[in-house]
PyMOL Python script that loads the backbone (N, CA, C, O; Angstrom):
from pymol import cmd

cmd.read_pdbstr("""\
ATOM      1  N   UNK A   1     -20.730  13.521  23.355  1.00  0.00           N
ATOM      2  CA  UNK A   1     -20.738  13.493  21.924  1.00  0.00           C
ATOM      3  C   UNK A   1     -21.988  14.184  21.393  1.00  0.00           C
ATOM      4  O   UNK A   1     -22.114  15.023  20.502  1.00  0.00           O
ATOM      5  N   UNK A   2     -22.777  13.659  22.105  1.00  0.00           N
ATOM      6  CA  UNK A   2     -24.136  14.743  21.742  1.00  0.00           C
ATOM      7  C   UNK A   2     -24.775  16.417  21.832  1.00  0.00           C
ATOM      8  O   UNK A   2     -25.827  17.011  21.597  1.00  0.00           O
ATOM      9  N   UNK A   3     -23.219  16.744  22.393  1.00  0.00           N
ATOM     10  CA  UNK A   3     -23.674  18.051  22.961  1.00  0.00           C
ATOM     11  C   UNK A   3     -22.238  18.423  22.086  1.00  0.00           C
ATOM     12  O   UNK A   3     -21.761  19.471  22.522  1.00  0.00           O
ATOM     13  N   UNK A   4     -21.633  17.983  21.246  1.00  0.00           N
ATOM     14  CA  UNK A   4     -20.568  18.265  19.935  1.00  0.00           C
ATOM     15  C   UNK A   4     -19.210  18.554  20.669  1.00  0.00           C
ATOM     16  O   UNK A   4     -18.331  19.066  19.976  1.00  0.00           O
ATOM     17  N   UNK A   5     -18.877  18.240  22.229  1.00  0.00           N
ATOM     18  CA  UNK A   5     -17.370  17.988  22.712  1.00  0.00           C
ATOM     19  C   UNK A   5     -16.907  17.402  21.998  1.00  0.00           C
ATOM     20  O   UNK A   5     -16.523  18.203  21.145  1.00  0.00           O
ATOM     21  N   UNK A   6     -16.590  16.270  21.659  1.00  0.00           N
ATOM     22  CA  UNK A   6     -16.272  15.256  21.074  1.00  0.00           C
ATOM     23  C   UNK A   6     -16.413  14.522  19.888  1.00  0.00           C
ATOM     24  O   UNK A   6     -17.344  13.717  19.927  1.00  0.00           O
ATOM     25  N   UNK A   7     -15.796  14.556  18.889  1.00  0.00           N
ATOM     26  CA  UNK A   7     -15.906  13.868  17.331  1.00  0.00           C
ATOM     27  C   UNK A   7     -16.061  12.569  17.266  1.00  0.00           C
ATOM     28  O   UNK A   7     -17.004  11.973  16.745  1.00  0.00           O
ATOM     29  N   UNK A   8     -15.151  12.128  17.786  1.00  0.00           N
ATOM     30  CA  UNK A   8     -15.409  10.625  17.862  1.00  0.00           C
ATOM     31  C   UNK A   8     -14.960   9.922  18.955  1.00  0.00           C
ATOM     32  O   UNK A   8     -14.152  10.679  19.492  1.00  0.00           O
ATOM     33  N   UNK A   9     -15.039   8.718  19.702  1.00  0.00           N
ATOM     34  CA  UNK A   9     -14.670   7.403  20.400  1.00  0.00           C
ATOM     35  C   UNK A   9     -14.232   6.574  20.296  1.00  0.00           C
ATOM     36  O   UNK A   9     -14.923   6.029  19.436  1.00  0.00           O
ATOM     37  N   UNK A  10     -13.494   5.935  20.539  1.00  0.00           N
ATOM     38  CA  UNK A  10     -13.011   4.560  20.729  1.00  0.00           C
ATOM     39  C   UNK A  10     -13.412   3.721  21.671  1.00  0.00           C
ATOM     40  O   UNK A  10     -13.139   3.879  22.861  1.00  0.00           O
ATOM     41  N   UNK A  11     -14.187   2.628  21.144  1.00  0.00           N
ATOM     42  CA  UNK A  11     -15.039   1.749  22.214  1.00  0.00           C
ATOM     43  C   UNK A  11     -14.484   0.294  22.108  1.00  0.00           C
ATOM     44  O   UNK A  11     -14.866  -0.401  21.167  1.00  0.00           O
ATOM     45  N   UNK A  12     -13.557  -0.229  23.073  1.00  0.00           N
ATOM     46  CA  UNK A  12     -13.454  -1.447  23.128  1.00  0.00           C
ATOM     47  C   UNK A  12     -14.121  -2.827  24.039  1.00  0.00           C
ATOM     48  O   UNK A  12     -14.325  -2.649  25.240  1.00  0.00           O
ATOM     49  N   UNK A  13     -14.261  -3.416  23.770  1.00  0.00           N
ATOM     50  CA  UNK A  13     -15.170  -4.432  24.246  1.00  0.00           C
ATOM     51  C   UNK A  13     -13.952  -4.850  25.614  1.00  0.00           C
ATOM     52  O   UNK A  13     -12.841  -5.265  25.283  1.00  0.00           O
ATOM     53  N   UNK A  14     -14.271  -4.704  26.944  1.00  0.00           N
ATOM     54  CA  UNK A  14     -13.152  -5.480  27.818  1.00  0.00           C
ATOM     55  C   UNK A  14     -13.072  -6.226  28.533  1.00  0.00           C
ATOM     56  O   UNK A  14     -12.263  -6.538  29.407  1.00  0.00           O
ATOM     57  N   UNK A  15     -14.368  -6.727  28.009  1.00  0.00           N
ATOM     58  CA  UNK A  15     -13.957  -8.481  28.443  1.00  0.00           C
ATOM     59  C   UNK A  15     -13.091  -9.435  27.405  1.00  0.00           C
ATOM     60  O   UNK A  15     -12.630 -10.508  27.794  1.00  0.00           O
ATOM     61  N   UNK A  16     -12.895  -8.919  25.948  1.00  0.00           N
ATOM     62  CA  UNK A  16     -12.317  -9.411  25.015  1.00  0.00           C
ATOM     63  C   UNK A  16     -10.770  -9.125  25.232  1.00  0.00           C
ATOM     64  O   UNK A  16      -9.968  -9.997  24.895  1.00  0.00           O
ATOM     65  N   UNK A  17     -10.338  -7.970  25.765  1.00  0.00           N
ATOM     66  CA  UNK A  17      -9.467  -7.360  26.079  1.00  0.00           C
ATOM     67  C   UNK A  17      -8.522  -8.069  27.236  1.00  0.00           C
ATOM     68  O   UNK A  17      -7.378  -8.522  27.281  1.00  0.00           O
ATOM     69  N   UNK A  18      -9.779  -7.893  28.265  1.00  0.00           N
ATOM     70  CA  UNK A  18      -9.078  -8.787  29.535  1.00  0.00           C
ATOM     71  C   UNK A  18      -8.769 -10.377  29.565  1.00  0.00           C
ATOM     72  O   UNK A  18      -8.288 -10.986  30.521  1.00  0.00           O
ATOM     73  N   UNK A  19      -9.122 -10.876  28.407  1.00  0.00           N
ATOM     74  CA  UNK A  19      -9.288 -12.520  28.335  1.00  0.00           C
ATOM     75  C   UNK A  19      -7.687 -12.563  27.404  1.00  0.00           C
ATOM     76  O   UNK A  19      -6.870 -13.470  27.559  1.00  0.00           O
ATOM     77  N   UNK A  20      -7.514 -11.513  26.552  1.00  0.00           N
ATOM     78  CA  UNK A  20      -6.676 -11.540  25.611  1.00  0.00           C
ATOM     79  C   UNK A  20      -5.187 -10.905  26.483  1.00  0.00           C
ATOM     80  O   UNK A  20      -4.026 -11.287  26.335  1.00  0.00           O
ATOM     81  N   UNK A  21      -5.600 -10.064  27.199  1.00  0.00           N
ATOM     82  CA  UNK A  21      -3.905  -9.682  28.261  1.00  0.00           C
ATOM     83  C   UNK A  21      -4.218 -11.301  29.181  1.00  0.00           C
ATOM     84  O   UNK A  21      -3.078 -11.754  29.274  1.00  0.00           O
ATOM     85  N   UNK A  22      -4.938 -12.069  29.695  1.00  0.00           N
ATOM     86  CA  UNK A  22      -4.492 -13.270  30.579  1.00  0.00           C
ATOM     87  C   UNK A  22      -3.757 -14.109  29.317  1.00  0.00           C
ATOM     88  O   UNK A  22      -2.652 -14.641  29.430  1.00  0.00           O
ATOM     89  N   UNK A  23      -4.525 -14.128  28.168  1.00  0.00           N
ATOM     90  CA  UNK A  23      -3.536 -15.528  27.295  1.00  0.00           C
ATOM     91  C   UNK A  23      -2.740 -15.445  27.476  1.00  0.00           C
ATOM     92  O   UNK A  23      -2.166 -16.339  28.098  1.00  0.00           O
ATOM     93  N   UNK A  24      -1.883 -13.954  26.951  1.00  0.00           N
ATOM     94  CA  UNK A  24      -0.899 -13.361  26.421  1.00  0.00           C
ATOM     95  C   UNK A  24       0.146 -13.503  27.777  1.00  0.00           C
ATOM     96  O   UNK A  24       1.286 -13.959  27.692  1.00  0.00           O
ATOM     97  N   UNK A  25      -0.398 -13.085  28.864  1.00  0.00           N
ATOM     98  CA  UNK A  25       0.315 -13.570  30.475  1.00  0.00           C
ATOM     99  C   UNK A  25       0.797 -15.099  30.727  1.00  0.00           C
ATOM    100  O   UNK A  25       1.904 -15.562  31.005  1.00  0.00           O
ATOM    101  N   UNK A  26      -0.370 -15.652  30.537  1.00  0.00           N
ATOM    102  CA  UNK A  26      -0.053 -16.857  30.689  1.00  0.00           C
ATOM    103  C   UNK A  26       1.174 -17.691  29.756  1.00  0.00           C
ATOM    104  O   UNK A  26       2.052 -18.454  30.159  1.00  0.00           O
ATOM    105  N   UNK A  27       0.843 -17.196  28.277  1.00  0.00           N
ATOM    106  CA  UNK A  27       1.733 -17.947  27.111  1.00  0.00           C
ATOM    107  C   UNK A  27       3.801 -16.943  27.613  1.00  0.00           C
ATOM    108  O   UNK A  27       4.951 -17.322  27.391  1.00  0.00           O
ATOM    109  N   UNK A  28       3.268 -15.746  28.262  1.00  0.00           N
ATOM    110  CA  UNK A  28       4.720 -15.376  28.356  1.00  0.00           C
ATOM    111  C   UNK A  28       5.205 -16.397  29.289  1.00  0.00           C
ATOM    112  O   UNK A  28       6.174 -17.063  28.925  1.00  0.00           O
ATOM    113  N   UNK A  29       4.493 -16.704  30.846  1.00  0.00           N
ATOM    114  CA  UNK A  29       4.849 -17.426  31.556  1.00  0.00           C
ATOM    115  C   UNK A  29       5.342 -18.966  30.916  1.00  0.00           C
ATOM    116  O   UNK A  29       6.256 -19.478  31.562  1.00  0.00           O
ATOM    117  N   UNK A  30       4.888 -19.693  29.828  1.00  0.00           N
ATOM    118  CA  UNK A  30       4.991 -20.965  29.459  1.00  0.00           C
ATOM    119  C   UNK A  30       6.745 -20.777  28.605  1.00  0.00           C
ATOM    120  O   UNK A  30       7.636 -21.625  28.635  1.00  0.00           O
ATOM    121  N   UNK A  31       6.816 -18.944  27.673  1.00  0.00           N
ATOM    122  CA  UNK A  31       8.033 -19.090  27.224  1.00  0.00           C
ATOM    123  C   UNK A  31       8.833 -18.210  27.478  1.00  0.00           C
ATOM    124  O   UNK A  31       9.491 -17.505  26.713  1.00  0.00           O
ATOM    125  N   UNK A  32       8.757 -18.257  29.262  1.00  0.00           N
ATOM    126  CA  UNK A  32       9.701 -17.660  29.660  1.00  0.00           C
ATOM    127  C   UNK A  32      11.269 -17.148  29.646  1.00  0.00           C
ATOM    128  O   UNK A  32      11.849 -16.186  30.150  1.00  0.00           O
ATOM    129  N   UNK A  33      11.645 -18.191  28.873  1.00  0.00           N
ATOM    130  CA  UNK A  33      13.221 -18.372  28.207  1.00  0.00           C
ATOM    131  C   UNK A  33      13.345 -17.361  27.035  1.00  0.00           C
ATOM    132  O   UNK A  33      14.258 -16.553  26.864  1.00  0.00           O
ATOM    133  N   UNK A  34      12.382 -17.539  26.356  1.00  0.00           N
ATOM    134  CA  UNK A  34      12.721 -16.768  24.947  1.00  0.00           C
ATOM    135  C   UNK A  34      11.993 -15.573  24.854  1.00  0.00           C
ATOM    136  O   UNK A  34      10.869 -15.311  25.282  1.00  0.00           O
ATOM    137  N   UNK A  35      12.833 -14.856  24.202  1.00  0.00           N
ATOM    138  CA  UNK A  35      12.722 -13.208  24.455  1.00  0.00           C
ATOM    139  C   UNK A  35      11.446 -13.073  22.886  1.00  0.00           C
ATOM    140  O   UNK A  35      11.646 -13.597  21.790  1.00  0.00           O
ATOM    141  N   UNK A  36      10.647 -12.525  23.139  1.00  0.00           N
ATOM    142  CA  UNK A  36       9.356 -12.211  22.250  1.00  0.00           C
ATOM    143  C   UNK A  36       8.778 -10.936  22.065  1.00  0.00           C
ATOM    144  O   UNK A  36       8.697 -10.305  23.120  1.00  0.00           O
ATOM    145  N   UNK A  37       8.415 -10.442  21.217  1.00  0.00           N
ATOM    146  CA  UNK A  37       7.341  -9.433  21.562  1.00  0.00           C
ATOM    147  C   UNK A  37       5.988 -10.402  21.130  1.00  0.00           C
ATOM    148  O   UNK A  37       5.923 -11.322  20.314  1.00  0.00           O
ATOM    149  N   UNK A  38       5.073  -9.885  21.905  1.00  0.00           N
ATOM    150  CA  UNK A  38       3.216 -10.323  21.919  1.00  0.00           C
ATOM    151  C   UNK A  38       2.947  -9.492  21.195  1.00  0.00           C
ATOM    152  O   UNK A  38       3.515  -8.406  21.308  1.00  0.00           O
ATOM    153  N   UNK A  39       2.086  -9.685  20.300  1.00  0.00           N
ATOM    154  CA  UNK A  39       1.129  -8.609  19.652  1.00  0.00           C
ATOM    155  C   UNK A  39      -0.342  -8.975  19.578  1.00  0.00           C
ATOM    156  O   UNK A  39      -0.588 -10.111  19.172  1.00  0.00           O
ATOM    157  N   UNK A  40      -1.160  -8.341  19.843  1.00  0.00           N
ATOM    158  CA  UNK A  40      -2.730  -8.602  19.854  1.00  0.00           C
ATOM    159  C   UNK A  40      -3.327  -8.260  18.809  1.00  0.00           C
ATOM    160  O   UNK A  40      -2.394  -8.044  18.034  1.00  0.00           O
ATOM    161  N   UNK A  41      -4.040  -8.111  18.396  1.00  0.00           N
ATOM    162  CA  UNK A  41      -5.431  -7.248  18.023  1.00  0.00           C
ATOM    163  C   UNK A  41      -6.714  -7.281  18.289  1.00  0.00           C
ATOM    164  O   UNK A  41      -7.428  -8.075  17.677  1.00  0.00           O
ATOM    165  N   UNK A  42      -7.164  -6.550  19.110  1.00  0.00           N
ATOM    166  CA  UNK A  42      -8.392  -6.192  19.360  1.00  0.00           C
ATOM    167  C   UNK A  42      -9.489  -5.567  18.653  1.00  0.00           C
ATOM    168  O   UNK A  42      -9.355  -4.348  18.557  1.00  0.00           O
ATOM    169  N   UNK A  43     -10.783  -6.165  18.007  1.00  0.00           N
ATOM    170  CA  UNK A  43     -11.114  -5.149  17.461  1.00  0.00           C
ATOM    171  C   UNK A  43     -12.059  -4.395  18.036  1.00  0.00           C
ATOM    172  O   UNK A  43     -12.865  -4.966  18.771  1.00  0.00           O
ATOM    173  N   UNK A  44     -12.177  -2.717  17.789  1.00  0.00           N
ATOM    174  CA  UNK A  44     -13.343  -1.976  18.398  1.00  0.00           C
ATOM    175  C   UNK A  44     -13.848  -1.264  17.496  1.00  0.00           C
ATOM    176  O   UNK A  44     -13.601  -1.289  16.290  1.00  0.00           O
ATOM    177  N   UNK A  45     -14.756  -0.440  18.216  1.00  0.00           N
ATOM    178  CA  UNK A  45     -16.023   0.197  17.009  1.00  0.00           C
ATOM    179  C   UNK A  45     -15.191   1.701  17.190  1.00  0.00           C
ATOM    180  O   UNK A  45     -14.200   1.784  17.916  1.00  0.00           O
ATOM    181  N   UNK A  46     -15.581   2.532  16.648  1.00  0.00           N
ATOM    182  CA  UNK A  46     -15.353   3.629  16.290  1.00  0.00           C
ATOM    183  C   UNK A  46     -17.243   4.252  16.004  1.00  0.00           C
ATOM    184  O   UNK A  46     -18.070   3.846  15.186  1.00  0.00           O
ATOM    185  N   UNK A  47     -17.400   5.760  17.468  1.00  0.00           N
ATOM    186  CA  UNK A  47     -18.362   5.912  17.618  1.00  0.00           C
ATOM    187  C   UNK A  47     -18.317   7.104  17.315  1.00  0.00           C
ATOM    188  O   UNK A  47     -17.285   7.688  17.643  1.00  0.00           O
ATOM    189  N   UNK A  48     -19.336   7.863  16.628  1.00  0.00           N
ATOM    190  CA  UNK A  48     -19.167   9.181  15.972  1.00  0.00           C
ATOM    191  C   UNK A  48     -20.798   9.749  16.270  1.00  0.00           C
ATOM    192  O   UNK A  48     -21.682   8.937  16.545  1.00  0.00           O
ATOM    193  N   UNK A  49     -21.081  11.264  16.179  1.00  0.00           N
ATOM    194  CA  UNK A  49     -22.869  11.584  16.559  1.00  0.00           C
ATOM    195  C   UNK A  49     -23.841  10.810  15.916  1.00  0.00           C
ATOM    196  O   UNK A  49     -24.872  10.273  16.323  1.00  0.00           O
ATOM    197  N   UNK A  50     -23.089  10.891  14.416  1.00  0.00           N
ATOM    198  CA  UNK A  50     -24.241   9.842  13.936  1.00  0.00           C
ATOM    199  C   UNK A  50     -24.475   8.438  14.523  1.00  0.00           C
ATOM    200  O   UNK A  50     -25.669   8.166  14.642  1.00  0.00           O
ATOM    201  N   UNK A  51     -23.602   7.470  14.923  1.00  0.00           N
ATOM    202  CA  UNK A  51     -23.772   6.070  14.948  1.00  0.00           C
ATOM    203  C   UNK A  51     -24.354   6.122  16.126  1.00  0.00           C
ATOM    204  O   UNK A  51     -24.711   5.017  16.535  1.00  0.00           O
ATOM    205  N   UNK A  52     -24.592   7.073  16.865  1.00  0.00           N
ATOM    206  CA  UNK A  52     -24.972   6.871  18.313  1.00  0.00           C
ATOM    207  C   UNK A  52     -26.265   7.229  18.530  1.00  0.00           C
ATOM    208  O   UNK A  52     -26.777   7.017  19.629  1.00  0.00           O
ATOM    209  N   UNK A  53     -27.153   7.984  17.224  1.00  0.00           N
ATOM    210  CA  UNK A  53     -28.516   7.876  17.276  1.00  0.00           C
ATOM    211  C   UNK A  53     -29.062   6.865  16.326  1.00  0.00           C
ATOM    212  O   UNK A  53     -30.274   6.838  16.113  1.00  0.00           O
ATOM    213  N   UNK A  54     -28.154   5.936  15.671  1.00  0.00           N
ATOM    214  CA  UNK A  54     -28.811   4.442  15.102  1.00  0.00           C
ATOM    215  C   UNK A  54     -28.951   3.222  15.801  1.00  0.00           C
ATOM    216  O   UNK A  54     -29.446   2.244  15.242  1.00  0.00           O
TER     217      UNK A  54
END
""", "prot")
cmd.dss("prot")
cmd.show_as("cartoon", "prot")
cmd.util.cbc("prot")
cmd.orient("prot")
């Protein structure tokens, strides 16, 4: 990013990530019968040249 490849990033935290795919594993396993979609949200930062020399 500093050498101007790249505009911006997507930075997610993944331990928040990985804790949030086990719930989501686990709660499918508990309702196994009923057909669902999971939806998450994760939130992450969004890293650009500037934010990365503050």
């Amino acid at each position: 990013m500093s050498e101007g490849l790249i505009t911006a990033s997507l930075c997610h935290p993944s331990d928040r990530m990985a804790q949030e795919l086990i719930d989501v594993m686990l709660r499918r396993l508990e309702l196994r019968d009923t057909p669902s979609i999971e939806q998450r949200i994760v939130p992450f930062d969004i890293l650009t040249p500037e934010s990365i020399w503050t």
